[in-house]
N, C-alpha and C positions, 0 to 999 in steps of 0.2 A: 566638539565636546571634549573635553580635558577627560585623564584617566579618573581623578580623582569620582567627577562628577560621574562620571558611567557605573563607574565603582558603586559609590552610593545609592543608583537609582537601578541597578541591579538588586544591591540587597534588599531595599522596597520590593521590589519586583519580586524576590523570591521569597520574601514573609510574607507579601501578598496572595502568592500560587499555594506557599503551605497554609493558611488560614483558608482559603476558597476550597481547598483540597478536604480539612474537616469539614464544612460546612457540607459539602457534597455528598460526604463518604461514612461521615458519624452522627449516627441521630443521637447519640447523648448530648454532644455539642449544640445539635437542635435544640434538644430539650432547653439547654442552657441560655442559648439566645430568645429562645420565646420567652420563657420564663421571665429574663431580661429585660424584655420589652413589655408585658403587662407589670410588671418591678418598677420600669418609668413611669406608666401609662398613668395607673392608679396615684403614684406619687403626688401628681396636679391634686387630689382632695387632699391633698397633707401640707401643711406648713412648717416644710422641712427647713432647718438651716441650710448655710454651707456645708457644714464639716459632717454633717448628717448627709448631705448628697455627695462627698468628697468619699464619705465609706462606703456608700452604695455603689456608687462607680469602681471605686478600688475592689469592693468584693466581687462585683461583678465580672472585671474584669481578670482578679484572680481563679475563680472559679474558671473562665473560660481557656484562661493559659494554664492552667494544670489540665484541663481535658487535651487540649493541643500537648501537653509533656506525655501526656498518660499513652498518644495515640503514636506519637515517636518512639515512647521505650515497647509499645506493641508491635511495631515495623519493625525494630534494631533485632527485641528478641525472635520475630520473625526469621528475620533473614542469617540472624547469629544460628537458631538453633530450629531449623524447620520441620524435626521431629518431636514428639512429645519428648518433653526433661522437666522432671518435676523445678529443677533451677529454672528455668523458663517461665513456669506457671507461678511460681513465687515474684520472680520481677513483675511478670504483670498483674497481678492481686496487689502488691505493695503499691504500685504504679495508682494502677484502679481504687484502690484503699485511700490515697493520697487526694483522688479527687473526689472520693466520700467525706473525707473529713473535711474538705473545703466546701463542698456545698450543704453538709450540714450547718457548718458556721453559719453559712450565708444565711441557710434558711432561719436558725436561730437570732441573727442579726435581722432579718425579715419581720417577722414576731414580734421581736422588742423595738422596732419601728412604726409596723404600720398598724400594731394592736390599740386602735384607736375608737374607741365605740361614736364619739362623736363624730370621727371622720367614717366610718362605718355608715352614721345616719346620712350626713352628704351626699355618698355615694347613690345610696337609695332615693333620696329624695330628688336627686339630681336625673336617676332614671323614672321615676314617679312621675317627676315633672315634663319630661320628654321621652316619652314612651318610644319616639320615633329612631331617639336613640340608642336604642336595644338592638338595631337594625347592622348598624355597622361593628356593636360588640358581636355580634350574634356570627357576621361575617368573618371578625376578625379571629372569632375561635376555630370554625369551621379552615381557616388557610392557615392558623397555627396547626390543627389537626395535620393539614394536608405536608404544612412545613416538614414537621417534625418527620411523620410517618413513612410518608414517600418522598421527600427531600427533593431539593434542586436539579441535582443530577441526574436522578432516576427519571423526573421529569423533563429534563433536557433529549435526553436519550431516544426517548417515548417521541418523542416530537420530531426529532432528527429521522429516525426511523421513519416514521407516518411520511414527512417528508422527502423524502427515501424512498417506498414505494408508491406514490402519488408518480415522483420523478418516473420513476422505470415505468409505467403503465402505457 
């Protein structure tokens, strides 16, 4: 393998470890990816264009790379100043502020999208019609619950451990 290419599939490799590392370690970022995926789910009763799902995407994934900026200037000012300093807690409010004013967009962009009383009736009549599939909504909130709250890693850990003393018995 050439330097170039190692080069490359390094830096993959380490925006890959920093995004798994939010997803782990930040339930806001939770928040964000759920939210995300019921944002696509429901989309299916909507007859979205392209440039209509071009912006949902784009804000989507705006929103989630300012929580990933927000969680870097929270480590920097961490490790910069690991005592309280009111300059510290202004980086990270402006930081955090930065990904309120993004996810509000979103959400307002949310609004003026799927506010759609016809598409509204679809949805309903869609579970009306198949009751049965209230079963896997009902599932998938329950593991959003779980996503967001106690998160991958917390869950990782829990299980490594159990594993862990199973071993030693």
């Amino acid at each position: 393998m050439n330097k170039e290419f190692r080069s490359l599939f390094q830096s993959f490799y380490n925006a890959g470890r920093g995004f798994l590392y939010c997803v782990n370690n930040e339930r806001n970022i939770r928040i964000h990816l759920t939210a995300a995926l019921y944002v696509l789910l429901f989309s299916l009763f909507y007859d979205f264009s392209l440039l209509q799902y071009a912006v949902i995407f784009g804000v989507i994934a705006l929103v989630i790379a300012m929580e990933m900026i927000n969680t870097s200037i929270e480590a920097l000012v961490n490790l910069i100043s690991p005592s309280y300093s009111g300059l510290a807690r202004i980086a990270k409010d402006v930081a955090a502020g930065a990904v309120f004013v993004c996810a509000g967009t979103a959400a307002v962009i949310g609004v003026l999208f799927y506010w759609d009383i016809m598409a509204f009736q679809r949805i309903f009549f869609f579970f009306a019609d198949s009751p049965a599939m209230l079963i896997p909504l009902l599932g998938m909130a329950g593991f959003s619950c779980w996503f967001v709250f106690r998160g991958p890693g917390k869950v990782a850990k829990r299980i490594r451990k159990k594993s862990d003393d199973i071993r030693s018995r």
